[in-house]
C-alpha positions as MATLAB code, in Angstrom:
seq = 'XXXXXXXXXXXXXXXXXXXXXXXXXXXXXXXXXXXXXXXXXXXXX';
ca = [
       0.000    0.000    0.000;
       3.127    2.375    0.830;
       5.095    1.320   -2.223;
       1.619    2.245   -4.219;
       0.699    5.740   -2.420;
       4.570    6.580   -3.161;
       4.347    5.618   -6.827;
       1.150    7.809   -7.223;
       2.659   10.628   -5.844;
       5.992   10.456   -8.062;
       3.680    9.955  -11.393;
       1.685   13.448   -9.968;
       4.858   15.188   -9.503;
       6.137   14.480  -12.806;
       3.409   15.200  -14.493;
       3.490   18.297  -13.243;
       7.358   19.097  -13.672;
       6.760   18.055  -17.357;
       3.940   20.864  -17.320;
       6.167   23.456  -15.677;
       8.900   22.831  -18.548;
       6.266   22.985  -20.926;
       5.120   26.262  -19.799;
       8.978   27.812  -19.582;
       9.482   26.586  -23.174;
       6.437   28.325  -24.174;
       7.659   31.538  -22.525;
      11.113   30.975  -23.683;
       9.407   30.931  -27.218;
       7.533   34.001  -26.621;
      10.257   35.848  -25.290;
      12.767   35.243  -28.562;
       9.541   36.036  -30.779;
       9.210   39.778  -29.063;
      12.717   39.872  -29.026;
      13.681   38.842  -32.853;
      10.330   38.893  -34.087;
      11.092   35.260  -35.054;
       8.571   32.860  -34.709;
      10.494   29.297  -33.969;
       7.447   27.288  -32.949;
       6.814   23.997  -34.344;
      10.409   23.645  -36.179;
      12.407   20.813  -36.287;
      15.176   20.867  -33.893;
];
């Protein structure tokens, strides 16, 4: 039951540090587009 409740809880958190990265890229992205006036969203790395 421990082992289960522990396992839950790491899934939640990263979930949510994969939403938190998400949401600094998306910044990030917004931030060179003001900047440059360069859209780079959706290219191929």
């Amino acid at each position: 039951p421990t082992t289960i409740s522990r396992a839950m809880k790491l899934n939640y958190i990263s979930k949510s540090l994969e939403r938190i990265s998400d949401h600094a890229t998306n910044i990030a992205e917004m931030v060179i587009f003001m900047v440059k006036g360069k859209d780079i969203r959706h290219t191929i790395a």
